[in-house]
C-alpha positions, -999 to 999 in steps of 0.1 A, spaced: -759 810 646 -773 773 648 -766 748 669 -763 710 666 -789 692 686 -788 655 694 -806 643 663 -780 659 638 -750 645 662 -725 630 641 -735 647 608 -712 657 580 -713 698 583 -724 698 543 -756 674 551 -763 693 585 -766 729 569 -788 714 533 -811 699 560 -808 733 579 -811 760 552 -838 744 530 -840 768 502 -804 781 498 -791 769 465 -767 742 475 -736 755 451 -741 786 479 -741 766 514 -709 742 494 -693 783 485 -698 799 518 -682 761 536 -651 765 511 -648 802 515 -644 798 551 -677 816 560 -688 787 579 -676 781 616 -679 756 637 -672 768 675 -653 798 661 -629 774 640 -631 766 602 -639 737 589 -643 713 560 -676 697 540 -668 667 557 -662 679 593 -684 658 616 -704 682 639 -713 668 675 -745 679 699 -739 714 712 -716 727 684 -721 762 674 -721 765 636 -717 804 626 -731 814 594 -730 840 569 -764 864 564 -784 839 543 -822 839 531 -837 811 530 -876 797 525 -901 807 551 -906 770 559 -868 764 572 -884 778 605 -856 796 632 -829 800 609 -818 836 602 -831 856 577 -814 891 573 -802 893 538 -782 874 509 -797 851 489 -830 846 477 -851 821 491 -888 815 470 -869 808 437 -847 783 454 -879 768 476 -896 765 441 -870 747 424 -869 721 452 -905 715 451 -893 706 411 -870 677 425 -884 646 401 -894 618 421 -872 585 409 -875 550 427 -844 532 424 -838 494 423 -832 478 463 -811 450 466 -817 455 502 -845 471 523 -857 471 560 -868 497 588 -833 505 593 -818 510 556 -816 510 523 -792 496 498 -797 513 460 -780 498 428 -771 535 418 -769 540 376 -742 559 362 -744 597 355 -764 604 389 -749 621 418 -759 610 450 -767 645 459 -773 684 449 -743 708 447 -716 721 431 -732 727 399 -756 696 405 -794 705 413 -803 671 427 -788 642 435 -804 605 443 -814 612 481 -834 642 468 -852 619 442 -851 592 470 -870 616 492 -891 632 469 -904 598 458 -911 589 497 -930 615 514 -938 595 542 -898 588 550 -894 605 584 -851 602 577 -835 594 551 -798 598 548 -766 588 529 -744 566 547 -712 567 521 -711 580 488 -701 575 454 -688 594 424 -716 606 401 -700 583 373 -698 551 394 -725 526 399 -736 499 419 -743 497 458 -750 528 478 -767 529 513 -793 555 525 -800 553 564 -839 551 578 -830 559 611 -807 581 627 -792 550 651 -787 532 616 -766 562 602 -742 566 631 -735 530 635 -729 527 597 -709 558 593 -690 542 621 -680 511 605 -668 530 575 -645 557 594 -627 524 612 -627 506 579 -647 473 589 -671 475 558 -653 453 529 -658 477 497 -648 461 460 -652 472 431 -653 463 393 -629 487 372 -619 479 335 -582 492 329 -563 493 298 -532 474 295 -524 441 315 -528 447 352 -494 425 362 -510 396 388 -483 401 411 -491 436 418 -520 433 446 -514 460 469 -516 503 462 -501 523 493 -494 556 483 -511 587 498 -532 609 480 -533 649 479 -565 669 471 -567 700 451 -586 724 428 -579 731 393 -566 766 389 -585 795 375 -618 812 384 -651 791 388 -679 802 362 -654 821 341 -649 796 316 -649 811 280 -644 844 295 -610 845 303 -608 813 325 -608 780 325 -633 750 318 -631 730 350 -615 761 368 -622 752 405 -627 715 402 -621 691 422 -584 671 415 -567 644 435 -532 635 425 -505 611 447 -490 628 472 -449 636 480 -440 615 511 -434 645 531 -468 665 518 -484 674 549 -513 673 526 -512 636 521 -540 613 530 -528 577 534 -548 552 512 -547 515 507 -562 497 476 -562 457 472 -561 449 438 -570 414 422 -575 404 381 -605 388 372 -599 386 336 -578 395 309 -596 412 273 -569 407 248 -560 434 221 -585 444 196 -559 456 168 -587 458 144 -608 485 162 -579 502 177 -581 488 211 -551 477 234 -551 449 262 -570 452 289 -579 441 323 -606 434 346 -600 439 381 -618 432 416 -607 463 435 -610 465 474 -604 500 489 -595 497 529 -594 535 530 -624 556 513 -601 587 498 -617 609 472 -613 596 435 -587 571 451 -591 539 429 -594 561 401 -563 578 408 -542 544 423 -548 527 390 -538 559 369 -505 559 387 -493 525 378 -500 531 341 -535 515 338 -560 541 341 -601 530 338 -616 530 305 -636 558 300 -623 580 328 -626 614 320 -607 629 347 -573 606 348 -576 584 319 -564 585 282 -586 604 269 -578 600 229 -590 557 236 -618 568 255 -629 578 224 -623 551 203 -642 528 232 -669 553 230 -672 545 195 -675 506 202 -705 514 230 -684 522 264 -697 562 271 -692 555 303 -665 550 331 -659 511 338 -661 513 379 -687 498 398 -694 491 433 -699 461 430 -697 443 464 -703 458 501 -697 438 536 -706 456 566 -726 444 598 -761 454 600 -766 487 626 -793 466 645 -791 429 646 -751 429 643 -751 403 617 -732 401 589 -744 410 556 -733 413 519 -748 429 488 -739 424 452 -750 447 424 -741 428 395 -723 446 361 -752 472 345 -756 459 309 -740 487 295 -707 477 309 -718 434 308 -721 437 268 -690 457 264 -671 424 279 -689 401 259 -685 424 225 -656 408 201 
């Protein structure tokens, strides 16, 4: 049994127990939070509960490295292997486009996941961390998916993260994004409100070419049925930039670049509000078309085209304003200008 103290008041449950039970493989703490092992004051709950000071988090027998100091020990999984691997966390700098003693804003590349678990060993804050010894806290304020780039924020102070994580729950941070789509995006079409519904592919993780399925037990949004209790409103502004014509010649069909502003911050929900119209993101592997995604890989686009690309929020100290731009990465800057 742990309990929340003031310092870890207002944490995600996910980020409370990794900081808790160092040297527990992180697939296991995300398995035993799905699996309803985990409680929090005798109820279940979610990755993405927010625990408060004085909770009561009940756990499953877990071992974990000698060093995680006052956290149970009686049985499960091992701990020195795990502790080891940790220690093997790369160190990795990344570029700032803002830094001061209160936060950090990263211009995240493509293909890295802003943290460990589910099937990922480490993420940016454990390169981020590993990189600054001396970094008494260091903490994600939002997050992004492991193919998206551009602007993501890592808290220096505790006071920083709160009042951060604050302004994104109430939506006053202004978050837009860069997102190729195929086809023309029609102009008049500015506003997405349709709500989204999480879900998990069926089958039996880690069984894949033994009976299951690949993917079995990932991750899936899709929209949501107006009466699925299920359904999470979300809101995404949409706005063309530019128009690519057709490339007839190398098999490629309109397309459009568009500024995308989300006003709620739903799981995969650009991703999945563009896919619904009819224009999914070039090189999505999830929800797009997957037979031009490899014709575009074959003219230098391996990637997804989404990136964060400008973030508005007020600064957690001085209450000014303040806004960041992570221009295009080149990979995606050259596949605009290619003929």
């Amino acid at each position: 049994m742990l309990q929340v103290d003031e310092e870890s008041s207002g944490q995600r449950l996910d980020n409370f127990l990794l900081r808790q039970l160092k040297g527990v493989p992180k697939t296991h703490v995300y398995r035993i939070i799905r699996s309803g092992e985990v409680r929090v004051n005798k109820g279940r709950a979610r990755a993405d509960t927010r625990v408060q000071a004085g909770d009561l988090v009940r756990l499953p027998p877990v071992r974990v490295a000698a060093r995680a100091a006052g956290v149970g020990t009686d049985g499960g999984v091992g701990g020195a292997a795990e502790a080891q691997a940790a220690a093997q966390v790369p160190a990795r700098q990344f570029p700032i486009l803002f830094e001061d003693e209160y936060l950090i804003a990263l211009d995240k590349p493509a293909g890295v996941a802003v943290h460990g678990g589910s099937g990922v060993s480490f993420g940016v804050i454990e390169q981020l961390r590993r990189a600054r010894p001396e970094a008494r806290f260091l903490e994600l304020v939002h997050r992004l998916d492991r193919e998206t780039s551009g602007i993501l924020l890592v808290a220096k102070k505790r006071s920083a993260l709160t009042r951060l994580q604050d302004q994104f729950r109430s939506r006053a941070t202004g978050k837009t994004y860069l997102a190729l789509v195929t086809g023309v995006w029609p102009a008049n079409q500015k506003v997405i409100d349709l709500p989204l519904h999480k879900y998990l592919l069926p089958g039996t993780p880690g069984q894949a070419g033994q009976g299951g399925n690949a993917g079995a037990g990932e991750r899936r949004v899709r929209i949501a049925r107006a009466d699925d209790p299920q359904g999470q409103r979300a809101i995404t502004l949409v706005q063309v930039r530019r128009v690519l014509p057709a490339r007839p010649q190398q098999g490629l069909p309109a397309m459009t670049l568009l500024e995308v502003t989300i006003k709620t911050g739903r799981t995969h929900q650009i991703r999945v509000h563009l896919a619904s119209q009819g224009h999914p993101i070039a090189g999505d592997d999830k929800y797009g078309d997957f037979e031009l995604n490899k014709r575009l890989a074959r003219r230098g686009l391996k990637r997804m085209f989404l990136h964060a690309w400008r973030l508005d929020f007020t600064h957690p100290a001085t209450d000014a304003p303040v806004r960041l731009h992570a221009e295009l990465p080149p990979e995606l800057a050259d596949f605009l200008q290619r003929d």
